[in-house]
C-alpha positions in Angstrom: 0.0 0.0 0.0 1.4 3.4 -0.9 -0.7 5.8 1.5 1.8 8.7 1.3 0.8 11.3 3.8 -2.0 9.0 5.2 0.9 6.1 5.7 0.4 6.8 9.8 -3.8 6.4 9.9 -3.3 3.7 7.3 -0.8 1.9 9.4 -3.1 2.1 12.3 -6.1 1.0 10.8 -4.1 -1.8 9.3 -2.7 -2.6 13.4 -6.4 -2.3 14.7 -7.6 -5.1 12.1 -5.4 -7.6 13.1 -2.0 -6.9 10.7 -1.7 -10.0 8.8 -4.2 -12.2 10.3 -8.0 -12.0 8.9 -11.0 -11.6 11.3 -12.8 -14.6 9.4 -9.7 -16.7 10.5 -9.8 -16.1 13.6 -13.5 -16.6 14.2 -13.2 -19.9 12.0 -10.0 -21.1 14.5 -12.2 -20.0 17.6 -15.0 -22.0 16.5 -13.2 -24.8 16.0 -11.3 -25.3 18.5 -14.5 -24.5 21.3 -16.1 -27.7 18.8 -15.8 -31.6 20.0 -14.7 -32.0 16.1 -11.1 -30.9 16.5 -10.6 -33.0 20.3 -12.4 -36.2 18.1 -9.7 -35.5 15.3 -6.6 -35.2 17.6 -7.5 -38.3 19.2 -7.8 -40.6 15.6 -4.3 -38.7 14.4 -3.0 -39.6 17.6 -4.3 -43.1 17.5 -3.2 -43.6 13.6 0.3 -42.3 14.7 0.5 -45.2 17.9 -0.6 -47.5 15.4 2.1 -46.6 12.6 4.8 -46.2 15.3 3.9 -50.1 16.8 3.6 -51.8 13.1 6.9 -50.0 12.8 8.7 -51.5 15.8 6.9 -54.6 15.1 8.6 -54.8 12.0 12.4 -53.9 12.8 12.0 -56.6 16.2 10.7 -59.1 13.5 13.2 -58.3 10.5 16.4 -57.0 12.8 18.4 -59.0 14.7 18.1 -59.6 17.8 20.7 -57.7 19.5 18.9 -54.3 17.9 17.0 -52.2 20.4 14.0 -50.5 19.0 10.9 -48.8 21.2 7.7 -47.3 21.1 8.1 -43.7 22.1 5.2 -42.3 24.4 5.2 -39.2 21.7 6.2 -37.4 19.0 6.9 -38.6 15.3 10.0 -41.1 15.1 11.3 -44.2 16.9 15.0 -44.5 17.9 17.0 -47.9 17.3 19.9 -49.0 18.8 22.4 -51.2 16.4 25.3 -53.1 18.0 28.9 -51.6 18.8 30.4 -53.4 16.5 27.9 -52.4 13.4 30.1 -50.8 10.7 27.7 -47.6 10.3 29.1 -46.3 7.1 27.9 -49.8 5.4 24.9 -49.8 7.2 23.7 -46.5 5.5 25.2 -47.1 2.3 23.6 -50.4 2.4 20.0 -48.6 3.6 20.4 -46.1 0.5 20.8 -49.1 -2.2 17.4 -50.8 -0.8 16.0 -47.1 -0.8 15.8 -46.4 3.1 16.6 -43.2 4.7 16.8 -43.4 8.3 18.4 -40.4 10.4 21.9 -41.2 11.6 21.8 -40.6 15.6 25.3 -39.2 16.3 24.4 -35.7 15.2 22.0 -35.4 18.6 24.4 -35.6 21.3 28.1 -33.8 21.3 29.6 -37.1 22.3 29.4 -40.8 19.9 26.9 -42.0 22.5 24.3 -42.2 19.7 26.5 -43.5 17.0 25.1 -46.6 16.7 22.2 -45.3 16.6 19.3 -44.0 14.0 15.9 -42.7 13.7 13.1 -43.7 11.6 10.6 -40.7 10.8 6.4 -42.8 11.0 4.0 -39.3 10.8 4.3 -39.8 7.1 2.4 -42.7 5.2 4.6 -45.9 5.4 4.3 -48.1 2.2 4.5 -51.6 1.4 7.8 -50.8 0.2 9.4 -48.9 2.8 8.5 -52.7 5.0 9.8 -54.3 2.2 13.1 -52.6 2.2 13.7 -52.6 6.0 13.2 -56.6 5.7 15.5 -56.9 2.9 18.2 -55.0 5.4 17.7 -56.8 8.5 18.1 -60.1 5.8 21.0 -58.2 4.9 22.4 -57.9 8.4 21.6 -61.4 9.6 24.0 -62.5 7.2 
């Protein structure tokens, strides 16, 4: 807006409705949040997140061997799993990238190696048939 000498009462009127944010917004945020519909859709998110987060723990205590730690966490969006000591991590990943796996190395989130032999597997996004595919063909890959 180019309100030359009305630039300060144009400025304030702009302040006094809100900057940036509309009024409908607002109203439409209010309403919905003082509505059972948004509590009723938290709850089957939530639920469809536990459920992706278990299938996916399910799957690397199935498909991993047995020495590998992996648990349900009581929030958030990604489950941690511990590998052995004695895993050779650079092969590990390279070997995740060939079956077209990306998991999140662990070391990066502490200032010491306590989580190198570690990684962290993202579930708020839709897991496919093929992302369970590939992490079986990897724990086949590190059984043998």
């Amino acid at each position: 807006m180019s309100a030359g000498r009305y630039f300060s009462e144009a400025e304030r009127l702009k302040f006094a409705l809100g900057r940036s944010v509309s009024p409908i917004n607002q109203e439409l945020i209010i309403k919905l949040l003082s509505s059972s519909i948004y509590d009723r859709h938290l709850r089957t998110i939530r639920r469809q997140l536990e459920l992706q987060a278990i299938k996916l723990v399910n799957h690397f205590n199935q498909y991993f061997p047995e020495t590998t730690l992996t648990t349900i966490p009581k929030g958030g969006y990604s489950v941690w799993t511990q590998l052995e000591s004695d895993r050779d991590m650079a092969l590990f990943y390279k070997t995740c990238e060939r079956f077209g796996v990306s998991f999140t190395l662990g070391h990066p989130f502490s200032f010491t190696n306590t989580y190198y032999h570690n990684f962290r597997t993202v579930f708020s996004s839709h897991l496919t048939p093929e992302t369970f595919e590939a992490i079986e063909k990897i724990g086949n890959w590190m059984k043998n």
